[in-house]
MARBA-3410 file (N, C-alpha, C, O; in Angstrom, 1 decimal):
152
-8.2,0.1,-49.8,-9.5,-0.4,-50.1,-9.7,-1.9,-49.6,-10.8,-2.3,-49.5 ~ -8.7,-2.6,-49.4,-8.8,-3.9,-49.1,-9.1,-3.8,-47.3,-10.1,-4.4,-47.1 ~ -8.8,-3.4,-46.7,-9.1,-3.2,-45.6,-10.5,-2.6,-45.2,-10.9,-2.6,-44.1 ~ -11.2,-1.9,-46.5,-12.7,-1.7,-46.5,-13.5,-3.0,-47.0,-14.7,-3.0,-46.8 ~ -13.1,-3.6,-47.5,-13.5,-4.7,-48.1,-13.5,-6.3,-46.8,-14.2,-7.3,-46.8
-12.7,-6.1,-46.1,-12.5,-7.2,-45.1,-13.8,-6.4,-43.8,-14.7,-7.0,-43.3 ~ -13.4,-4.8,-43.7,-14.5,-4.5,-42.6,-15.7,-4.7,-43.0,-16.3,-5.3,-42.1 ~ -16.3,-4.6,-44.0,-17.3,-4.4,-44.7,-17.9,-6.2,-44.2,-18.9,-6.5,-43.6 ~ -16.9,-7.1,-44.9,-17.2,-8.7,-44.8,-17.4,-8.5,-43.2,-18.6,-8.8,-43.0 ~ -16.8,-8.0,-41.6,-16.9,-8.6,-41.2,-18.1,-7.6,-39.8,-18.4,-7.9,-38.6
-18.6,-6.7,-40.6,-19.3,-5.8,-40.1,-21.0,-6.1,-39.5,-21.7,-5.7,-38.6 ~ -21.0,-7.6,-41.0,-22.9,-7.3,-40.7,-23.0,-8.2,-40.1,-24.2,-8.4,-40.2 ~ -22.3,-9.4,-39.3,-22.3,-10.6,-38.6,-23.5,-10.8,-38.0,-24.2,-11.8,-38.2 ~ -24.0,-9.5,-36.9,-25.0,-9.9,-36.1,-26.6,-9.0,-36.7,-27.8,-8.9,-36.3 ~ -26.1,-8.6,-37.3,-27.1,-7.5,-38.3,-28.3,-8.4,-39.3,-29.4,-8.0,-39.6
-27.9,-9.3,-39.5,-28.6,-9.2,-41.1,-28.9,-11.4,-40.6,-28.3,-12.1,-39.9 ~ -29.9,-11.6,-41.3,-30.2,-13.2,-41.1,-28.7,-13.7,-42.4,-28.0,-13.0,-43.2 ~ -28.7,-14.9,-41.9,-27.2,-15.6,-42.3,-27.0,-15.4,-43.8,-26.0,-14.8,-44.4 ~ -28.2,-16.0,-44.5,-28.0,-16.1,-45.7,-28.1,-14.6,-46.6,-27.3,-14.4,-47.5 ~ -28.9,-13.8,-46.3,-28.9,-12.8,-46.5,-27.4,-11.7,-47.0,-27.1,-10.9,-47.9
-26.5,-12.5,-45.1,-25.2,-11.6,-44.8,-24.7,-12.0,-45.4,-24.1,-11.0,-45.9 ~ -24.2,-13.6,-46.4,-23.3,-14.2,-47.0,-23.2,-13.7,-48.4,-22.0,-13.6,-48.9 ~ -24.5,-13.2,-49.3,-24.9,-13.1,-50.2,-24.1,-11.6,-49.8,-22.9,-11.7,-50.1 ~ -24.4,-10.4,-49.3,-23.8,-8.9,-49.1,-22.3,-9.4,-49.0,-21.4,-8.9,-49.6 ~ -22.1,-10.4,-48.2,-20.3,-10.3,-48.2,-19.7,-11.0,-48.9,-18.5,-11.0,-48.6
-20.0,-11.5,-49.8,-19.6,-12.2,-51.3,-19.4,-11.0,-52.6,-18.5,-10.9,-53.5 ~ -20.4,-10.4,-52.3,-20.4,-9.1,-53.1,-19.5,-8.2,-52.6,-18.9,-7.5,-53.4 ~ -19.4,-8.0,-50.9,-18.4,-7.3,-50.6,-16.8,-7.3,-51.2,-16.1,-6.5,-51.7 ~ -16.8,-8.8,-50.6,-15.2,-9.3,-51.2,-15.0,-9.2,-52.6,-13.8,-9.3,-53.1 ~ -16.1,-8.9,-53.5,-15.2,-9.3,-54.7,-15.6,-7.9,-55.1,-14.9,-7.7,-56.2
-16.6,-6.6,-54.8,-16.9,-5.6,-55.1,-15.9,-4.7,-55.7,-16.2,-4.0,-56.6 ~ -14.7,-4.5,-55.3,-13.7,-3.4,-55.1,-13.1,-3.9,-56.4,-12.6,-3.0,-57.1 ~ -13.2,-5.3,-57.0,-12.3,-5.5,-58.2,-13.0,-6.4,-59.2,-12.5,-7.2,-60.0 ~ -14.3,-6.1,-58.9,-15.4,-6.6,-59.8,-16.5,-5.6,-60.1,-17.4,-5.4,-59.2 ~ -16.7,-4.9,-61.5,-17.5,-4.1,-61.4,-19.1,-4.6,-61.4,-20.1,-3.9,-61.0
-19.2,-6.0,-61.9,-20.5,-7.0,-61.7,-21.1,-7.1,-60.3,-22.3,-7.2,-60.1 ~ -20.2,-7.2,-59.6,-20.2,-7.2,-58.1,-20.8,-5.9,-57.6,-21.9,-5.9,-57.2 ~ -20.0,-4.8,-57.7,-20.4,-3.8,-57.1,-21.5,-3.3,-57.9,-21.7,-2.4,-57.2 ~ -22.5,-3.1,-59.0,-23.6,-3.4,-59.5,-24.7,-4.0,-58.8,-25.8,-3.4,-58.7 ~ -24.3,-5.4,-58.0,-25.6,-6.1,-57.7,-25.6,-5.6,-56.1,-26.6,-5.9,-55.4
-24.3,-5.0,-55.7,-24.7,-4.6,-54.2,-25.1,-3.4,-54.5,-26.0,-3.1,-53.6 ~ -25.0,-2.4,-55.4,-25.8,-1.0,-55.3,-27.2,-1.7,-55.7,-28.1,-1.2,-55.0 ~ -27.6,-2.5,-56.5,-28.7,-2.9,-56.8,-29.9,-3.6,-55.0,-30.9,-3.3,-54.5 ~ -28.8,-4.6,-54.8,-29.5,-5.3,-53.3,-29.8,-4.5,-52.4,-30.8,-4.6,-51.6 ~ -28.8,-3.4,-52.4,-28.4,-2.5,-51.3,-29.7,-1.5,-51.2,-30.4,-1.4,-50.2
-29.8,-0.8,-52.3,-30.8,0.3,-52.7,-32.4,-0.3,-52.5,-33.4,0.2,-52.0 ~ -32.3,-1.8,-53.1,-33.8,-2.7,-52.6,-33.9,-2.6,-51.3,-34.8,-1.9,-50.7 ~ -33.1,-3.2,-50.7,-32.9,-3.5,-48.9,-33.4,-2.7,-48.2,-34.3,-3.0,-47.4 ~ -32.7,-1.2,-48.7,-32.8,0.0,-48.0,-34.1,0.5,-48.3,-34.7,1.0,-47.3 ~ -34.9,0.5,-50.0,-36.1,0.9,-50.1,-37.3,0.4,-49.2,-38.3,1.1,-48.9
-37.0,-0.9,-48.8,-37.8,-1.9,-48.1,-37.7,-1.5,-46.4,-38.7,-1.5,-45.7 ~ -36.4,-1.1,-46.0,-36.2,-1.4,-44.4,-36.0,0.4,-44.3,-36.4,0.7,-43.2 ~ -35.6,1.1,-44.8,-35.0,2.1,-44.2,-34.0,2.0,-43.0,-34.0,2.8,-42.1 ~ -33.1,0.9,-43.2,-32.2,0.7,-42.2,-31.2,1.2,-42.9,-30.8,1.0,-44.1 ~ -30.8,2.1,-41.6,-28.9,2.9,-42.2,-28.3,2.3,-42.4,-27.4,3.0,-43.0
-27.7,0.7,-42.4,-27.0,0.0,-42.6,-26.7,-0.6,-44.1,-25.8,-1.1,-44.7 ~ -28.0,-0.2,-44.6,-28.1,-1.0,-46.2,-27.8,0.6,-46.8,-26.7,0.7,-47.4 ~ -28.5,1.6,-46.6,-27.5,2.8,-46.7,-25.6,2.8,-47.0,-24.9,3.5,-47.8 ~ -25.3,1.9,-46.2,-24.0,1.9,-45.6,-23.4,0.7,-47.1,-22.4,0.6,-47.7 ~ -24.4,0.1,-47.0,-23.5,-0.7,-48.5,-23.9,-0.3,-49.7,-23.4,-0.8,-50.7
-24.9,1.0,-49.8,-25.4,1.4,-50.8,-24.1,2.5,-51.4,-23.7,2.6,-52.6 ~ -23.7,3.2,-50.2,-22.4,4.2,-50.1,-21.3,3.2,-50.8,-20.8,3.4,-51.9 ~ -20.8,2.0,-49.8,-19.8,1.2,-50.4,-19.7,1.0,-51.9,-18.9,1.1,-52.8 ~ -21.1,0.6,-51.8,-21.3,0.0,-54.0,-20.8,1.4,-54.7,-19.8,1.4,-55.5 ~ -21.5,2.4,-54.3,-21.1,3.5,-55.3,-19.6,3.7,-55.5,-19.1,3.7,-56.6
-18.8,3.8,-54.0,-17.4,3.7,-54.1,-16.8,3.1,-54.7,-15.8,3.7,-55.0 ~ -16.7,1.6,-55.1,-16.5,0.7,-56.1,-16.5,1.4,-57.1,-15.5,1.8,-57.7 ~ -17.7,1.5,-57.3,-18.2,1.4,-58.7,-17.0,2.9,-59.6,-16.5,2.9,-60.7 ~ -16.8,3.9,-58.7,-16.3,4.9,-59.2,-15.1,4.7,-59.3,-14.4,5.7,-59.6 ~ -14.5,3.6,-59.2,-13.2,2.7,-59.4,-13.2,2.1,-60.5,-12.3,2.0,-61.3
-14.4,1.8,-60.6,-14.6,0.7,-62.3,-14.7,1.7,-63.5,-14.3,1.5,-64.7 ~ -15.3,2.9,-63.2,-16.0,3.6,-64.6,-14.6,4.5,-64.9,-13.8,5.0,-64.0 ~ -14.6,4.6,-66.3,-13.4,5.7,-67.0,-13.2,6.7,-66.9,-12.2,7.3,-66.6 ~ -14.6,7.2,-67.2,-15.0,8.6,-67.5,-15.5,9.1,-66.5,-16.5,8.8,-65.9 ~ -14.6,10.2,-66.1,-14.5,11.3,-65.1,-15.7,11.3,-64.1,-16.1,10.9,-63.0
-16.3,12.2,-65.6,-17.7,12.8,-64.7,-18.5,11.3,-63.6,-19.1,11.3,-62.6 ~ -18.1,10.4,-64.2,-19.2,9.3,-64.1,-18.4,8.5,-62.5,-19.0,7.9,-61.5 ~ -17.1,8.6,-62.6,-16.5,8.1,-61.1,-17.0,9.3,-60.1,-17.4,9.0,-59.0 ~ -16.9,10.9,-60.5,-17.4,11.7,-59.4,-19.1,11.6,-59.2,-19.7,12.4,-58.6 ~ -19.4,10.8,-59.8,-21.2,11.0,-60.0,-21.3,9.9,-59.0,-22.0,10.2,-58.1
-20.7,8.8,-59.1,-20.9,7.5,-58.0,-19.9,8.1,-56.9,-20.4,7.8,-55.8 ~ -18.7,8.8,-56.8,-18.2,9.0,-55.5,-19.3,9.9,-54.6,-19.7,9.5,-53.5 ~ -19.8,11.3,-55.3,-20.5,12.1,-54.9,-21.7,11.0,-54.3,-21.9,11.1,-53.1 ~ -22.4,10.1,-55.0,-23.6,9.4,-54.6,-23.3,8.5,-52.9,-23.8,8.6,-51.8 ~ -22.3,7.8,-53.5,-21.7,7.3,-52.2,-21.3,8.3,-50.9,-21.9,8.3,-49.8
-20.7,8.9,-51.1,-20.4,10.0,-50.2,-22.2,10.8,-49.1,-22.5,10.9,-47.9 ~ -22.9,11.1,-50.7,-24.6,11.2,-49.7,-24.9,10.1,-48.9,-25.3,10.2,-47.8 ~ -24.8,8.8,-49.5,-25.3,8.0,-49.1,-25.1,7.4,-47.5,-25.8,6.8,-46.7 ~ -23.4,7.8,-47.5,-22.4,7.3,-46.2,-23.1,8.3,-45.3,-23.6,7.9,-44.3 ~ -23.0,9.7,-45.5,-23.8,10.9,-44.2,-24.9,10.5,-44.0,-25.0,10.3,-42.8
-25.8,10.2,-44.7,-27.4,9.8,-44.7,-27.5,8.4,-43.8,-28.5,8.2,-43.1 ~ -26.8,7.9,-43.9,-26.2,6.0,-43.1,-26.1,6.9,-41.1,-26.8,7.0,-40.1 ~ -24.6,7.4,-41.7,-24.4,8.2,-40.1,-25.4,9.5,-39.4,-25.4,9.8,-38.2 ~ -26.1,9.9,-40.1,-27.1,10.9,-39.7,-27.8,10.2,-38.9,-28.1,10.6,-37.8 ~ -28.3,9.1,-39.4,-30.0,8.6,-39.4,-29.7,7.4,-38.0,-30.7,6.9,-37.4
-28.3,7.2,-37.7,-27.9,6.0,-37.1,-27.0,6.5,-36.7,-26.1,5.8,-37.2 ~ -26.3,7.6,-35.9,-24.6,8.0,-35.5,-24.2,7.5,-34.5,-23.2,8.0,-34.3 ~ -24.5,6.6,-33.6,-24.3,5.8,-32.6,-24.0,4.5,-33.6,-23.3,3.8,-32.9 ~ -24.1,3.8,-34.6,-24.0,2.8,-35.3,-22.5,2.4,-35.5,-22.1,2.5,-36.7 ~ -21.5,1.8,-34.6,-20.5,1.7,-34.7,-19.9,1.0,-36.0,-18.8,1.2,-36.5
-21.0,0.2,-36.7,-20.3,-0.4,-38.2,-20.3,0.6,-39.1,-19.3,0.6,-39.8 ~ -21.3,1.5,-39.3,-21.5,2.3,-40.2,-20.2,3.8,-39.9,-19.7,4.6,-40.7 ~ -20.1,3.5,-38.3,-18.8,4.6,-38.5,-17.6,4.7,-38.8,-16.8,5.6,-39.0 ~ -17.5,2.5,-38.7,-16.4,2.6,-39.1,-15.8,2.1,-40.5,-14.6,1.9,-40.7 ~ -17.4,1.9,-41.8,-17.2,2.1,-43.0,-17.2,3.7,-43.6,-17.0,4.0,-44.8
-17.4,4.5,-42.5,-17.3,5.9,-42.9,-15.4,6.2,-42.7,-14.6,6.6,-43.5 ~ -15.1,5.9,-41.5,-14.0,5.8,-41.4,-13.3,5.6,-42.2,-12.9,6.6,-42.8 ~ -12.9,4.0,-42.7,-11.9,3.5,-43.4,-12.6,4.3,-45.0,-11.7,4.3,-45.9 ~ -13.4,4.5,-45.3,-13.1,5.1,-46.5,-12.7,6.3,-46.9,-12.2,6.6,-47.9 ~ -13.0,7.0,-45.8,-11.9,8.1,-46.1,-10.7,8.3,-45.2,-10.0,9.4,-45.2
-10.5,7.4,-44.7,-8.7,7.2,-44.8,-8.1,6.6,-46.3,-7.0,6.8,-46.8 ~ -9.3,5.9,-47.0,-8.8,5.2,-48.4,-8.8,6.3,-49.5,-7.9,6.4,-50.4 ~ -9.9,7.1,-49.5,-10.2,7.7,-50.6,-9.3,9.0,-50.9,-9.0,9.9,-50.1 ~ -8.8,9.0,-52.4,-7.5,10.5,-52.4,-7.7,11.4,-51.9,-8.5,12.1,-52.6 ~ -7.5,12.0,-51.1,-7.5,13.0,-50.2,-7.8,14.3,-51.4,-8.8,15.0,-50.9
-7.4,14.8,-52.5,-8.0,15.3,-53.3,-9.5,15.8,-53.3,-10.0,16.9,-53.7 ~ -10.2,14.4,-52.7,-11.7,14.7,-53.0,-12.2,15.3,-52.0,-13.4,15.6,-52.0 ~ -11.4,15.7,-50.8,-12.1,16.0,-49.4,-13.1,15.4,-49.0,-14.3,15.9,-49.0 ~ -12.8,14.4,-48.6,-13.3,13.1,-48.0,-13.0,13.4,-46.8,-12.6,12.3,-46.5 ~ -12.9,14.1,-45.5,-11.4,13.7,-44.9,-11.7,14.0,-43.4,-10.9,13.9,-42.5
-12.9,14.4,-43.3,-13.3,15.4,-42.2,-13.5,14.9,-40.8,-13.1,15.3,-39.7 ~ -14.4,13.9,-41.2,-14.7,13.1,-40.2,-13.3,12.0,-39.5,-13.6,11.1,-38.7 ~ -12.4,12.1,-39.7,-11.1,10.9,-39.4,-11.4,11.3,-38.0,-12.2,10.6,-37.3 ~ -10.8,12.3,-37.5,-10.2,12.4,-36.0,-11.9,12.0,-35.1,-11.8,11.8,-33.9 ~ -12.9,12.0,-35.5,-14.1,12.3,-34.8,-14.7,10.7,-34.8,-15.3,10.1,-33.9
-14.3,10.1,-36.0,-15.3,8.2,-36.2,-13.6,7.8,-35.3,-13.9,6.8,-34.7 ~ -12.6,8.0,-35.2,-11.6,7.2,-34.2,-11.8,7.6,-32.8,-11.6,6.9,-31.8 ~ -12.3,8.8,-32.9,-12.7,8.9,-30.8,-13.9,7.9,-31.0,-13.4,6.8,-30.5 ~ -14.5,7.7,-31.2,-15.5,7.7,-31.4,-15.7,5.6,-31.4,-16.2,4.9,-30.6 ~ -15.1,5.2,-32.3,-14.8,3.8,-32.5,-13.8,3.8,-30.8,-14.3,3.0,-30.0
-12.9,4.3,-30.5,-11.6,4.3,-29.3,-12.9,3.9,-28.5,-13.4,2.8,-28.3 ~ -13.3,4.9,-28.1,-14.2,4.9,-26.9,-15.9,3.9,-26.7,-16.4,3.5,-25.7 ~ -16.3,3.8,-28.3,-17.4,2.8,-27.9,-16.9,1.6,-28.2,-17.8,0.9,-27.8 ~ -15.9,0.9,-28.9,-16.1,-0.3,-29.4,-16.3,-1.5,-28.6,-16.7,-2.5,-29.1 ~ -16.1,-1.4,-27.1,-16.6,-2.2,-26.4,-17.6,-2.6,-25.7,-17.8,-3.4,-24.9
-18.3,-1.6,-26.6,-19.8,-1.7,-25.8,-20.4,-2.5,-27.0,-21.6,-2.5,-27.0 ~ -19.6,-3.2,-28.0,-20.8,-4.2,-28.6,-20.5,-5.3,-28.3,-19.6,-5.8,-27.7 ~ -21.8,-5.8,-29.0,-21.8,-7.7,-28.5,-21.1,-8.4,-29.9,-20.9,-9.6,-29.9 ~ -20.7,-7.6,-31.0,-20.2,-8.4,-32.0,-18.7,-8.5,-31.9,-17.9,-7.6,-32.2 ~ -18.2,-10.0,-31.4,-17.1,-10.0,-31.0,-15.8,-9.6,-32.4,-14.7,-9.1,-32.3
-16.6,-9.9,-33.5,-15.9,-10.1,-34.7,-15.3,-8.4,-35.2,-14.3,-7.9,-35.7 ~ -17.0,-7.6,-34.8,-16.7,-5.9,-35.1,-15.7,-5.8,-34.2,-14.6,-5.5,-34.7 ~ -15.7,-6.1,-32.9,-14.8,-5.4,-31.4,-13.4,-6.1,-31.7,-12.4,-5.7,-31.1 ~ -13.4,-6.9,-32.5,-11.2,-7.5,-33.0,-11.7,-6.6,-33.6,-12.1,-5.6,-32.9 ~ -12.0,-6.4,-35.3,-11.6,-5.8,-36.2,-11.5,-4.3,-35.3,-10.5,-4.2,-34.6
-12.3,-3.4,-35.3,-12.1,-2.2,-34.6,-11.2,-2.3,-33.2,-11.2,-1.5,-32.3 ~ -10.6,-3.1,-33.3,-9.6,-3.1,-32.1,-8.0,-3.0,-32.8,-7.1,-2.3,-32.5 ~ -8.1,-4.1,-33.9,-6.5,-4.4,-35.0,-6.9,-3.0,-35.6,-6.3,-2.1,-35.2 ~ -7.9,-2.7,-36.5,-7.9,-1.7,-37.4,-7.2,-0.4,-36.4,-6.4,0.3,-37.0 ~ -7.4,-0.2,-35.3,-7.2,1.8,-34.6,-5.9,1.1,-34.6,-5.0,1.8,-35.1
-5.5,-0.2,-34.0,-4.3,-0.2,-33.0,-4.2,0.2,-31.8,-3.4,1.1,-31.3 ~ -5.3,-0.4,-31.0,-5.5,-0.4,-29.8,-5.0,-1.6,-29.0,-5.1,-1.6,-27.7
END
């Protein structure tokens, strides 16, 4: 998960106005081990997205939930935020599947998540996929990370 938490920070660089991005990746960084955190990004995220319909706020709306199903005890209630996240991450890549950040927070989370949950489907398809487009963006910061992250 720490490695979703660094992509996540270094994903919306060219996406989102500055202050905006700082505020999502503050929340990012500390989301995974702050359940206050991942709260106010399902909160920002679910606004954002109500407002823009952009797949990308989708894409941290999915993240928050996944946190969040880290923080809660009770069973039902981690598969209730995994399941929400999980809609939310297809609904991100559906709407946007050319969206190389969103494929590759689809990616790393289900290389992270227990294999148990069958998460797992998409691996071999978001790595052709990252392999073959990451050089066609202009975000020099996505094109390192998706270059260290495959091991290219």
């Amino acid at each position: 998960m720490k490695n979703l938490v660094l992509l996540i920070f270094l994903f919306f660089t060219g996406m989102m106005q500055s202050q905006n991005l700082k505020e999502y990746r503050a929340l990012l960084k500390t989301g995974e081990n702050s359940e206050k955190s991942a709260k106010q990004l399902i909160e920002k995220s679910k606004t954002a997205y109500g407002e823009t319909r952009e797949p990308l706020y989708a894409g941290f709306l999915a993240v928050g939930n996944f946190f969040m199903a880290k923080h809660v005890f009770n069973p039902l209630k981690k598969m209730s935020y995994f399941n929400t996240g999980k809609q939310n991450m297809e609904s991100a890549v559906k709407k946007d599947p050319k969206n190389l950040e969103i494929r590759l927070m689809r990616l790393i989370t289900q290389e992270n998540v227990p294999k148990f949950l069958g998460y797992s489907q998409h691996i071999k398809e978001d790595r052709k996929f990252l392999t073959q487009q990451y050089l066609t963006t202009a975000d020099e910061d996505l094109k390192i990370y998706i270059k260290d992250y495959l091991k290219l």
